[in-house]
N, C-alpha and C positions, 0 to 999 in steps of 0.2 A: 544282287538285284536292287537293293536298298526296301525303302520301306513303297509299300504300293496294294492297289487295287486291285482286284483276283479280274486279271488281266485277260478280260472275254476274246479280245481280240490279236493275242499274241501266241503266234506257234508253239506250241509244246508248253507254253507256260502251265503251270497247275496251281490248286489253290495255295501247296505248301511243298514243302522238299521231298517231303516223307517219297510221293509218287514219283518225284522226277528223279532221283538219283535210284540207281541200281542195290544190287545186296552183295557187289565182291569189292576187289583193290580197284583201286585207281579212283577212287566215286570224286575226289577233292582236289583233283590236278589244278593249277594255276593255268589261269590263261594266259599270262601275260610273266613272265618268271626267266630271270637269268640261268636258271637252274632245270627248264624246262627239258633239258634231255635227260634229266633224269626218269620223266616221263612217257618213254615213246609209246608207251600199248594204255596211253590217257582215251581214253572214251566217253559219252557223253550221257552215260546212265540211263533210265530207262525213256529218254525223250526219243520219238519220232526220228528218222530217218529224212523223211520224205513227208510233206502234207500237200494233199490237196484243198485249196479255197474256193468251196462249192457255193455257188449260187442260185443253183436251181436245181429244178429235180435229175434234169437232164445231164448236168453234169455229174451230180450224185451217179447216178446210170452209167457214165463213162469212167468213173474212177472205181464202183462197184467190178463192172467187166473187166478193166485195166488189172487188179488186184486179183480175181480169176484167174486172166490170161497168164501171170507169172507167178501165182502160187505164194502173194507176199501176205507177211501178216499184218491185217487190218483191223485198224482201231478207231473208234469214232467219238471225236470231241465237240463240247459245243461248248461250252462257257471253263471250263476245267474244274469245276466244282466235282470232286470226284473222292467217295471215302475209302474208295479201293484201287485204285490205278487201274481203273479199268479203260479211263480215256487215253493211256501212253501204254509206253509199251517197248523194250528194248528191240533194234532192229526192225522196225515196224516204219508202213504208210499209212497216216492217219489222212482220215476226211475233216475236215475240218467245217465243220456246218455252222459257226455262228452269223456268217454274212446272210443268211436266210433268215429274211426280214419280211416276205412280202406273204407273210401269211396273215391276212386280215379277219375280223369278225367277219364282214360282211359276206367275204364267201363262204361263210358255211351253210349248208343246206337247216332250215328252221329246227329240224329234228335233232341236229349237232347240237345247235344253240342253246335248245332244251334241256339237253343232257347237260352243258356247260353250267348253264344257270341253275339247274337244281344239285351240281357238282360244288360248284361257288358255293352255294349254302351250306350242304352239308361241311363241306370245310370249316367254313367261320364258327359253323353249330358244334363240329367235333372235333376241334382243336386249331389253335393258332400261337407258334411260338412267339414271343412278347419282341422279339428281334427281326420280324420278316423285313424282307429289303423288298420295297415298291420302287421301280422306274418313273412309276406316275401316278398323282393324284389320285383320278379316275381312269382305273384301267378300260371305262366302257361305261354307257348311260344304259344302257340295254340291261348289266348285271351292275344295280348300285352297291354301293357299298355305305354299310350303315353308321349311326352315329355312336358312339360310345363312350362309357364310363368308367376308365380305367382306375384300380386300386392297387397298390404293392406292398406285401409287408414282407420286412426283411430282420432275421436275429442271428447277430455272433454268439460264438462261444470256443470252447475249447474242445478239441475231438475227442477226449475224455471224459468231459463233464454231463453225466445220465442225465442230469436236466436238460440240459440243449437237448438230446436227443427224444429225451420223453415227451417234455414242451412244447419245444423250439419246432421238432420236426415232425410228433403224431401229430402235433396238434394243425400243424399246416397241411397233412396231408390229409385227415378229416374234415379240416376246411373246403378243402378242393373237391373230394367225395362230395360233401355236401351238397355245395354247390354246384355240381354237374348231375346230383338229380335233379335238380330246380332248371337245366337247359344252361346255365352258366360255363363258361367256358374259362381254363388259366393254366398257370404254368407255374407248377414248383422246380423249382432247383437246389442244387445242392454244391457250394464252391469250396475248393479249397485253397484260403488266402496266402497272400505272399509269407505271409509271419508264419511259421512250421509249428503245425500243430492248432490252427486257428482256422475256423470252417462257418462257413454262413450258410444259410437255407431262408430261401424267400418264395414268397405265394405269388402273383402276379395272375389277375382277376380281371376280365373284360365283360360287362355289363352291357351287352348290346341293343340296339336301338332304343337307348334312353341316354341322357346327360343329366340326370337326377342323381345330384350329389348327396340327397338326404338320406338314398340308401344308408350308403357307409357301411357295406356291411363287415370290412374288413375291419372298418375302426373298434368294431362291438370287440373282435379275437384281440387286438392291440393292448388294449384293454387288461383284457384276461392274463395275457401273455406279463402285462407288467406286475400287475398286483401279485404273481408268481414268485416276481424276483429278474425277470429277465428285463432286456433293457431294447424292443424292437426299434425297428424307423417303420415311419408310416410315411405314403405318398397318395396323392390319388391328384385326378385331372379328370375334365371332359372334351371330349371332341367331338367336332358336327360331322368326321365322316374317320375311321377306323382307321383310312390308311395315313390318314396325317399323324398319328403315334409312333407309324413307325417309318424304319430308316429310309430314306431316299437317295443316300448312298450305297457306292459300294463297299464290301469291306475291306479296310486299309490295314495288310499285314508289315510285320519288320521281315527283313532276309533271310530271320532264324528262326520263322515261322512253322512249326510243326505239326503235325497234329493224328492220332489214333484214334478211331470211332468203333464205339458197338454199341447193340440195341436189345431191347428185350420185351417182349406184350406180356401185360398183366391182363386178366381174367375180369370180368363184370361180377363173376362169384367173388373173388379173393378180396376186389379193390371195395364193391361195395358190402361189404360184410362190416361186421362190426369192432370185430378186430385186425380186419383185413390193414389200414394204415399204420396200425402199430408195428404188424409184425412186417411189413415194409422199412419199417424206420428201424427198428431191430438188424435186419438184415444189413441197410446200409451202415449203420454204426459201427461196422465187422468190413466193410468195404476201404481195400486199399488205393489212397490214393495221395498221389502226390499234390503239389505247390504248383499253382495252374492248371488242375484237372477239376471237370466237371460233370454233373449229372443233371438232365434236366426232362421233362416230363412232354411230351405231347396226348392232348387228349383224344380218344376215340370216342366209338361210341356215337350218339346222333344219329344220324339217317343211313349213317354205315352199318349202324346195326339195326336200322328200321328194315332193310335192303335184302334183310338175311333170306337164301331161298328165292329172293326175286330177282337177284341180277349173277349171271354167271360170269366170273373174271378169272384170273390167272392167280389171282391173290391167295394168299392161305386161308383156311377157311377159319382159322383162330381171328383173323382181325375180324369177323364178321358177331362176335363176341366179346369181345375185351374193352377195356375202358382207359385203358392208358400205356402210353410207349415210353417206358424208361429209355433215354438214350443215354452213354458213355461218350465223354471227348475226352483224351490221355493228351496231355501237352508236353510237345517233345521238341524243346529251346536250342538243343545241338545238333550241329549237323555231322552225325555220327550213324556210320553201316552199324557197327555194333551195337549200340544204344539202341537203335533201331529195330536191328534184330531183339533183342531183349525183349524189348517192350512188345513186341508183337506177339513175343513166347508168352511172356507174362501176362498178355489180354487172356490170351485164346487157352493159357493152362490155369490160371490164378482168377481174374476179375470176371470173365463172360462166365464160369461156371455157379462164382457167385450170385451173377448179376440173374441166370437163368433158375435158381433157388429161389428169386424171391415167389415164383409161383409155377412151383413144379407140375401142375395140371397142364403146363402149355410150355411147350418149346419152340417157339418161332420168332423171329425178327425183322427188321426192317433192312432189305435191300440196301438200300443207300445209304445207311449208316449200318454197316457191316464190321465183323470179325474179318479181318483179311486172310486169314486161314482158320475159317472155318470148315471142318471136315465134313458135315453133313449138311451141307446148301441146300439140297435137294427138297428136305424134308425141312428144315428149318425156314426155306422163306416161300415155297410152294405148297410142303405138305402132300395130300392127296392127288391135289393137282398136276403133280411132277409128271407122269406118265405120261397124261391127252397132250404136256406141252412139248415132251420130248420127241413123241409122233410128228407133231406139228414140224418140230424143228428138223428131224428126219426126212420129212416130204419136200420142205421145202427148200434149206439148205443141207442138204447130203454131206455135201465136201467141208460142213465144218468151215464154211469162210468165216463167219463170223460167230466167232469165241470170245467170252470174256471171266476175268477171272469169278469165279462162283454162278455163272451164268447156266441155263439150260441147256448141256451139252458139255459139258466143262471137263466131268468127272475121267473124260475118254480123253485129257489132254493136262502137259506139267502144268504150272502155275502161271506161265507167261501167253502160254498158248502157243507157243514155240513147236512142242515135241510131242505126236500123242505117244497116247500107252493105255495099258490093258486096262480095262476094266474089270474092278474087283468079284470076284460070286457073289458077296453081297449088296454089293452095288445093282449089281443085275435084278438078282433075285427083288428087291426092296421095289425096283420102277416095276417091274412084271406086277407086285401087288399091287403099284400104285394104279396102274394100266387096269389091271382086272376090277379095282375098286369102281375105279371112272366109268370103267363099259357097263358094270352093274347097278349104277345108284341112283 
């Protein structure tokens, strides 16, 4: 496909290979090949079959019934941004919703709006990754968006070297602590560079509704970090409104673009504790990973945990508590079934168990950036909640139209959504308590 754009408006396209190609033979046929009969049982991995290009509700309506009447399995895309192939699908009709465009601000009723605008906040108040891609300036006058004062500190070292790690990385992640009990919001990471065996960790710190450079308050740790012995970069800028910082494009991948995700919530006891960063940084120090994989932090926290008890969602009830979301990106440069397969063994038996170590009071994760076989979904990204949602999803789709992989309903069907099958006594037994917890609490 060459190098490109995570192509919103192209059939089956996805962000990276990982989703579009299948797990048997044939994933790598030649299109085009004097040798192509050597191929004849070449298939086309796990992309769509069939897509409908919906524009309205009403044709949503028609390809919803259409998919009914013949019992096909469907899938639902909109931009392909996807950390589980949940939008493709071998043998499958997908919907295809990203020409649905005509949904504006102004029609929503005041009380939507409400909700939006004090949504908007919390967001910016309890995390924002340092990379969001904006389409526009101003997404809306109604929800501004405010001015800021961005700072970035970044230190190498060698993924051996206990300084880097003591340093380099408690000391960033006490930074960050810090600073999000002061309402400060940022973003640690954690890279591992081209050169084998050389690793960066940097802070990246948005100071909102001010462009007062005098803070500085990352220059004060720069500082400290040098007189150490270590050797940081510092950055900092202002800007008159948030979204000018970051990207206004899309992101531009190569053909051999790959990629594995998992996630993990840390605790507001653990992260804000006093030795809670360290033993974070301990943890990861012990974290395998290769040349082009990353770890990076979203904060919670804010008005998500002011919320606690006051708003009822589907969410686990761990994020209504916790202070930061470790994510996992695995970079997987070849377009290889086996590789592939590996590495997903190696998430979900070797890295997610670490990664859920680093604070064993809370087992839950973030949806969208998922384990792709993850064996307890259920409880891992719903929790208690699993039961009132499985009811829901009993009442209203019976027939199992719509399955995805790790989704609410999932557990009664393989991994594609292709074939059901039994569910386990534990399985049962585990939503019955969940069911009974919901009806009582």
């Amino acid at each position: 496909m060459g190098s490109l754009v995570v192509d919103k408006g192209r059939l089956g396209a996805l962000q990276d290979w990982v989703w579009e190609s299948g797990f048997g033979a044939n994933e790598t046929c030649p299109l085009i090949n004097s040798t192509f009969q050597s191929f004849p049982h070449c298939h086309q991995g796990r992309i769509p079959v069939y897509s409908a290009l919906v524009e309205s509700s009403a044709q949503i309506q028609e390809a919803v019934r259409f998919a009914r009447a013949h019992n096909l399995h469907l899938v639902v895309r909109n931009t392909g941004h996807d950390g589980a192939g949940r939008s493709s699908g071998p043998d499958s009709f997908q919907i295809h919703t990203h020409r649905l465009k005509g949904i504006t601000e102004n029609s929503m009723p005041e009380g939507i709006a409400t909700v939006l605008s004090w949504l908007g906040e919390s967001v910016l108040r309890s995390g924002l990754p340092g990379d969001s891609f904006w389409e526009e300036e101003s997404p809306s006058e109604r929800f501004p968006i405010p001015p800021a004062f961005i700072e970035k500190l970044s230190v190498r070292g060698a993924r051996s070297d206990v300084e880097f790690w003591r340093l380099g990385a408690t000391t960033q992640l006490e930074a960050l602590r810090d600073l999000n009990r002061e309402g400060i919001v940022g973003q640690f990471e954690l890279k591992h560079l081209a050169e084998r065996g050389s690793m960066e960790v940097s802070l990246e710190v948005y100071n909102l509704n001010t462009t007062d450079i005098s803070s500085n308050r990352m220059n004060v740790l720069r500082v400290a970090l040098e007189r150490s012995g270590l050797h940081p970069t510092f950055l900092s800028r202002s800007v008159s409104k948030l979204t000018s910082a970051l990207r206004h494009r899309g992101d531009i991948y190569p053909d051999d673009y790959g990629i594995l995700m998992g996630s993990v919530i840390v605790s507001n006891t653990l992260f804000n504790s006093s030795r809670g960063p360290q033993r974070i940084a301990d943890r990861l120090s012990q974290f395998p990973m290769a040349i082009g994989d990353t770890i990076f932090t979203s904060n919670l926290g804010g008005r998500v945990t002011d919320s606690q008890g006051l708003i009822d969602t589907s969410m686990h009830p761990a994020w209504r508590s916790s202070s930061q979301l470790f994510n996992f990106v695995r970079y997987l440069p070849y377009k290889s079934v086996e590789g592939k397969i590996t590495a997903m063994d190696d998430l979900t038996q070797v890295q997610m168990p670490i990664l859920y170590a680093l604070d064993p009071s809370i087992r839950a994760s973030y949806l969208n950036l998922p384990d792709p076989n993850q064996k307890d979904a259920p409880q891992v990204y719903w929790g208690k909640n699993y039961g009132q949602l499985l009811r829901i999803k009993r009442q209203w789709d019976p027939d199992d139209l719509f399955v995805v992989r790790s989704g609410v309903g999932s557990e009664n069907w393989d991994v594609e959504g292709l074939c059901k099958q039994g569910m386990s006594v534990l399985a049962r037994f585990q939503t019955f308590l969940d069911a009974l917890a919901w009806h009582f609490r």
